[in-house]
Each structure stands twice: as structure tokens, then as C-alpha cells.
LOMAR-259058 format. One line per 5 residues: their letters; for each residue x, y, z of N, C-alpha, C, O, CB. Coordinates in steps of 0.001 Angstrom, whole numbers. Glycine has a CB too. Layout:
# LOMAR-259058
A	X/Y/Z/X/Y/Z/X/Y/Z/X/Y/Z/X/Y/Z ~ ...
***
This chain:
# LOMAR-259058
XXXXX	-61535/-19518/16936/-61828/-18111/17011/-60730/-17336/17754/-60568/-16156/17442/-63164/-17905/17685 ~ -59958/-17887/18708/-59064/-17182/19535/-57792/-17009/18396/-57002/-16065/18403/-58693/-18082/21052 ~ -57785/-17927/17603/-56331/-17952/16640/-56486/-16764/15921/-55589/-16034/15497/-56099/-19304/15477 ~ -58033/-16590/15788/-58212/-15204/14938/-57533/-13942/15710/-56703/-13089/15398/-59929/-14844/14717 ~ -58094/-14163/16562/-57968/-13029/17559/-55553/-12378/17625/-54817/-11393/17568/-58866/-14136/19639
XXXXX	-55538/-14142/17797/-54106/-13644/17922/-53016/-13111/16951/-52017/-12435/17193/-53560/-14539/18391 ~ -53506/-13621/15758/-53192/-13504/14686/-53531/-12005/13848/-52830/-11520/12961/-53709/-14612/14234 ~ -55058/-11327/14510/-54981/-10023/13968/-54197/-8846/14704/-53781/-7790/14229/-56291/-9640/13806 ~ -54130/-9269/15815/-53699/-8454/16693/-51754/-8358/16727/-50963/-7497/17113/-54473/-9029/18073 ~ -51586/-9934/16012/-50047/-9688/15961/-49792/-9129/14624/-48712/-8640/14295/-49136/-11040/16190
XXXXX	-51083/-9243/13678/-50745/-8047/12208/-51143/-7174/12394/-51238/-6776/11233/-51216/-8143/10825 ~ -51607/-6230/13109/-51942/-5235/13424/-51065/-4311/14532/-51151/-3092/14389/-53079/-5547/13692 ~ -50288/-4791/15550/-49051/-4270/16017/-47872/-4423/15405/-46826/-3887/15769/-48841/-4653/17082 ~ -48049/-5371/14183/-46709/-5523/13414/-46879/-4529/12093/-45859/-4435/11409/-46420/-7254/12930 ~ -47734/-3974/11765/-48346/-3286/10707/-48287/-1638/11499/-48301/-518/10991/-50057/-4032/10289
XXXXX	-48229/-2021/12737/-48013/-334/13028/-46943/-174/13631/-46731/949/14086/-49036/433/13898 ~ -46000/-1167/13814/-44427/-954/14330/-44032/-440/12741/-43346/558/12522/-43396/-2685/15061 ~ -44471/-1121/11926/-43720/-1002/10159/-43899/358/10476/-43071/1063/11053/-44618/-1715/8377 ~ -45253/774/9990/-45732/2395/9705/-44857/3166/10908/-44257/4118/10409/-47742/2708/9934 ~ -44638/3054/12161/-43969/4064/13123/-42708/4633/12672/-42427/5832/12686/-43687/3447/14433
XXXXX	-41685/3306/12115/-40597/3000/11549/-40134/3865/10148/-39223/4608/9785/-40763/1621/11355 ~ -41532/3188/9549/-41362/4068/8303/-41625/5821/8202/-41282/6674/7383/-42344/3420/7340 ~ -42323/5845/9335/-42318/7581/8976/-41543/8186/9878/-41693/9408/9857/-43773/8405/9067 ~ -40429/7628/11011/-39390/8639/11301/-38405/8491/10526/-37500/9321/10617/-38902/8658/12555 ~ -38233/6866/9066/-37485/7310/8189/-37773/8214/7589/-36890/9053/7412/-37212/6665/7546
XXXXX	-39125/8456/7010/-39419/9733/5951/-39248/11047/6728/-39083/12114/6137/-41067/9721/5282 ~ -39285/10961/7847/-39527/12886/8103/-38082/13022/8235/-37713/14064/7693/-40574/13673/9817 ~ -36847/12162/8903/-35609/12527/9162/-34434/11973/7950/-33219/11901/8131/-35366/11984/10613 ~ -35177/11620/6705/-34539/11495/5397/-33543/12312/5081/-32400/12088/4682/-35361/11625/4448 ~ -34275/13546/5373/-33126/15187/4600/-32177/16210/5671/-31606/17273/5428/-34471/16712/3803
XXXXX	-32268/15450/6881/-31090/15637/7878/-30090/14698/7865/-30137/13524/7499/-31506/15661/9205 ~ -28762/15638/8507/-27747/15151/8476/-27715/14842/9593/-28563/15341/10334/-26865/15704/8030 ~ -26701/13874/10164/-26024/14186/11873/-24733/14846/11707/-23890/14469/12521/-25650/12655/12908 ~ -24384/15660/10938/-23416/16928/10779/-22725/17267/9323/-22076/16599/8518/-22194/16708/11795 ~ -23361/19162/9400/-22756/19040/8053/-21265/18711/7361/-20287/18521/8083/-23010/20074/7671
XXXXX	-21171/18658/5815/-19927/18229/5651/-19144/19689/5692/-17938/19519/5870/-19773/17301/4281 ~ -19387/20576/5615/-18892/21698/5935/-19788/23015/7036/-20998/23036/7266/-18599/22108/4555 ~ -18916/23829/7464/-19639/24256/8332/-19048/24779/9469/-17998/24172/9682/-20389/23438/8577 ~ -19362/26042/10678/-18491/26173/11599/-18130/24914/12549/-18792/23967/12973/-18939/27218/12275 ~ -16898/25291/12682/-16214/24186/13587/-15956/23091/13033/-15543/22134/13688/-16898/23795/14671
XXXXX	-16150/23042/11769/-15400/21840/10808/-14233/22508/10245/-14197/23713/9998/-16372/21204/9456 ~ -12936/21389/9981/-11766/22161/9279/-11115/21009/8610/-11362/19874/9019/-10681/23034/10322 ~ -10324/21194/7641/-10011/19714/6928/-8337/19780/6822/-7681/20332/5938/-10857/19513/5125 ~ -7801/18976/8111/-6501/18940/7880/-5795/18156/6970/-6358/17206/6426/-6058/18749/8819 ~ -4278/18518/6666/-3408/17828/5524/-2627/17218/6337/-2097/17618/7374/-2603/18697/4432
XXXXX	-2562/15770/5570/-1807/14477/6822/-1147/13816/5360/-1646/13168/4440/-3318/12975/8119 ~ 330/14365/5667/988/13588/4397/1752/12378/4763/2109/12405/5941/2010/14508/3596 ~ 2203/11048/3939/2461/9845/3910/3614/9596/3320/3853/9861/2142/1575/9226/3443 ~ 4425/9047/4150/5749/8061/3197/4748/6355/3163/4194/5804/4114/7971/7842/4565 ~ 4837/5844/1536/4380/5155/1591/5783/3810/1093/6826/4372/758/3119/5579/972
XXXXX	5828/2729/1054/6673/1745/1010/6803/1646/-895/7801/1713/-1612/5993/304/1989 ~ 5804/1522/-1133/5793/1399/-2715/5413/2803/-3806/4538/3493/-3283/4619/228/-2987 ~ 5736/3190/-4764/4853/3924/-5024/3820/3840/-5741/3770/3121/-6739/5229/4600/-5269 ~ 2323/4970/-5094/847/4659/-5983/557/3382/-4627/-513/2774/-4656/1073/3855/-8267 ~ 1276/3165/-3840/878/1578/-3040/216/2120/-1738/1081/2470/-935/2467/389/-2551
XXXXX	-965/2283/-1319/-1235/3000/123/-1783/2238/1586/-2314/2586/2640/-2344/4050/-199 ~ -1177/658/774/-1273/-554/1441/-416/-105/3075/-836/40/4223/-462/-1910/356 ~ 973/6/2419/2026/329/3803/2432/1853/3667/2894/2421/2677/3659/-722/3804 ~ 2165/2321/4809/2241/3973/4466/2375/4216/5813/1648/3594/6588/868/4866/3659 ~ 3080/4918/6180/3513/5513/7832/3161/7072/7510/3829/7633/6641/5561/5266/8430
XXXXX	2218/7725/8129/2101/9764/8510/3529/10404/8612/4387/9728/9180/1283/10253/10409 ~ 3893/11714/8091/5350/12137/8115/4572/13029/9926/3537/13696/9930/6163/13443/6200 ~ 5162/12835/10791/4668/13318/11918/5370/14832/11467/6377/15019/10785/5130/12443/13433 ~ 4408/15883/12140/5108/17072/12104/4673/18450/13555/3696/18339/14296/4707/17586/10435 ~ 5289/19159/13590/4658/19751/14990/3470/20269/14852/2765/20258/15861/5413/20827/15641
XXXXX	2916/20852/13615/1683/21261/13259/1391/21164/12141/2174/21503/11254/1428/22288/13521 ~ -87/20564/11838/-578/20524/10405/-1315/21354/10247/-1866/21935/11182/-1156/19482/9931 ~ -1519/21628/8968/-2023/22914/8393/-3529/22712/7982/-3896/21716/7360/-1120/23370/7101 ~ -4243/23567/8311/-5842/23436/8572/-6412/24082/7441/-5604/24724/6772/-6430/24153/9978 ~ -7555/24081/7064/-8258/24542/5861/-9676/24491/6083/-10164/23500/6628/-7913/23745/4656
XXXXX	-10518/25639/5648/-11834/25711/5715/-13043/25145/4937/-14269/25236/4985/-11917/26701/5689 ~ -11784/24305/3949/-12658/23622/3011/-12058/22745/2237/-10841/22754/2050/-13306/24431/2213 ~ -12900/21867/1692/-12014/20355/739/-11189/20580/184/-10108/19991/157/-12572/19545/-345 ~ -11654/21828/-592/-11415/22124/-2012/-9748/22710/-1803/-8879/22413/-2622/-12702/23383/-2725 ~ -9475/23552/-622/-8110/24435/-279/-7518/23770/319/-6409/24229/592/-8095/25653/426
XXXXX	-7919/21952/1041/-6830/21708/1246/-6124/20658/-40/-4977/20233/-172/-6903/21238/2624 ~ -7464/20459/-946/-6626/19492/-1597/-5982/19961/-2552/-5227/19202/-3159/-7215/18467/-2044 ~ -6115/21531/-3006/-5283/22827/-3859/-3574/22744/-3139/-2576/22790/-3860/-6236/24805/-3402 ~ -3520/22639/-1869/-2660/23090/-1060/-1775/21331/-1320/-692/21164/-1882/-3411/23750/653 ~ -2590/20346/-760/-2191/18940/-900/-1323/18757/-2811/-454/18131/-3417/-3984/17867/-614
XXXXX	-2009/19452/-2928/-1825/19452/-4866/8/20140/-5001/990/19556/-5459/-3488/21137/-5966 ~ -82/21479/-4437/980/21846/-4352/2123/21544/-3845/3088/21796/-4567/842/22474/-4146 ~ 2439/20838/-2294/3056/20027/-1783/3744/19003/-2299/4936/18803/-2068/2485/19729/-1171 ~ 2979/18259/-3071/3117/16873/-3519/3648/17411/-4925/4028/16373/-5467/1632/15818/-3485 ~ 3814/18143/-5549/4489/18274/-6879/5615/19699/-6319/6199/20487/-7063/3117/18671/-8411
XXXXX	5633/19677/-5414/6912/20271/-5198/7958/19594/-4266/9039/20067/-3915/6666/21537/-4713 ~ 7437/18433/-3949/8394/17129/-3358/8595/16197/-4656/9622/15535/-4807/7522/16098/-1952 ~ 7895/16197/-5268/7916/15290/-6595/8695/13957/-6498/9499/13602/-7359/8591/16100/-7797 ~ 8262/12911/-4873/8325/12095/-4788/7081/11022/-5106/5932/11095/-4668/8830/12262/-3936 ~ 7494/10272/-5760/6183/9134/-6472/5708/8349/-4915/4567/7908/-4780/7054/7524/-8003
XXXXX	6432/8285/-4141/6115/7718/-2655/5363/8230/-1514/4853/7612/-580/7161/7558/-2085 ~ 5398/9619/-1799/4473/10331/-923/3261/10767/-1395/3131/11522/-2359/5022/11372/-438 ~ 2074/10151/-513/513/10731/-470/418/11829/413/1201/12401/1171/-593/9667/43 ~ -816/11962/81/-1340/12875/1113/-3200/12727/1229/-4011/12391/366/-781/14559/602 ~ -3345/13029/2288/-4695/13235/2076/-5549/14780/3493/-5139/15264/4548/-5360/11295/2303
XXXXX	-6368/14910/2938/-7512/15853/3827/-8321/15252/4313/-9145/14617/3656/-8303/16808/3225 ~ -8292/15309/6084/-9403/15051/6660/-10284/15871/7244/-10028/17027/7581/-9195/14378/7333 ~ -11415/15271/7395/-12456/16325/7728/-12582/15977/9649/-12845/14923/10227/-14228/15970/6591 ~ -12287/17270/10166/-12052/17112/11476/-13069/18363/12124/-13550/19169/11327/-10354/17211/11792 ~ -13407/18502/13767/-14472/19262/13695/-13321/19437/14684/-12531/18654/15211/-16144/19034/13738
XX	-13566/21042/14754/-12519/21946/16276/-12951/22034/17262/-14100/22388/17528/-12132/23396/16326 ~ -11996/21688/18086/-12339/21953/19760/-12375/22577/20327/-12679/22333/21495/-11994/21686/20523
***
């Protein structure tokens, strides 16, 4: 009779750890922990000499005194777009990161 005892009581705190679990997944499903855009987000352009070209295996950042910031994916990778076909080196990438301001 005691096995009963231990046995409901460990499915029954294990049956409501599940359920606790499962409903701060469901209520915090459709939050973010930060949007992808938004104040104080900005998406800088960080361009690459890479060793091969198309290769982004070995790639060193072209360091520069300031990179150029953008309020959104879309303008820096318009801007990244332009850059890169007006160097019209097959060796250089580039990419946009999403950075939040200080």
C-alpha cells in the first residue's frame, strides 16, 4: 500500500511539473527576447578579403575607421549590393550585421 502511495504522488508532481512547463511554453510562444528590427537596432556592413573566391572558409574583415550603419536589412544589403559590384572583385564578401546601439 505504501508503494501506492509513492508512486502516485511521484505521478502526480511529475504530471504537474509537465503541465507548469508546458504552459509558460504556451503563454511565452509569441514573444521575442528582442525584436529583429526596431529602435536601437542597426545593421552594420563588415566587408571581407577572402583567400579563395565564393570560399568564406579563410576570410580576414577589411578593417576601416568607420562602418556604415543602416536601419534595416534590406538598405544595408542594397548598399552591400552596390559596393561589391563596384569593386568587382570575385574575393570580396560582405555581410550585414544586426547590432543593437549604445
Amino acid at each position: 500500500m505504501s508503494v501506492r502511495r509513492v508512486v502516485t504522488r511521484r505521478f502526480c508532481l511529475s504530471l504537474g511539473a509537465a503541465l507548469v512547463i508546458a504552459s509558460v511554453l504556451l503563454t511565452h510562444r509569441g514573444e521575442s527576447a528582442s525584436p529583429f528590427e526596431g529602435p536601437g537596432i542597426v545593421f552594420v556592413y563588415f566587408p571581407s578579403l577572402c583567400a579563395a573566391p565564393g570560399d568564406s572558409s579563410d576570410c580576414h574583415e577589411i578593417t576601416r575607421a568607420a562602418r556604415p550603419a543602416f536601419d534595416s536589412m534590406a538598405a544595408c544589403s542594397k548598399y552591400a549590393d552596390v559596393q561589391l559590384s563596384r569593386e568587382s572583385n570575385p574575393r570580396l564578401m560582405a555581410s550585414c550585421m544586426r547590432l543593437r546601439e549604445v
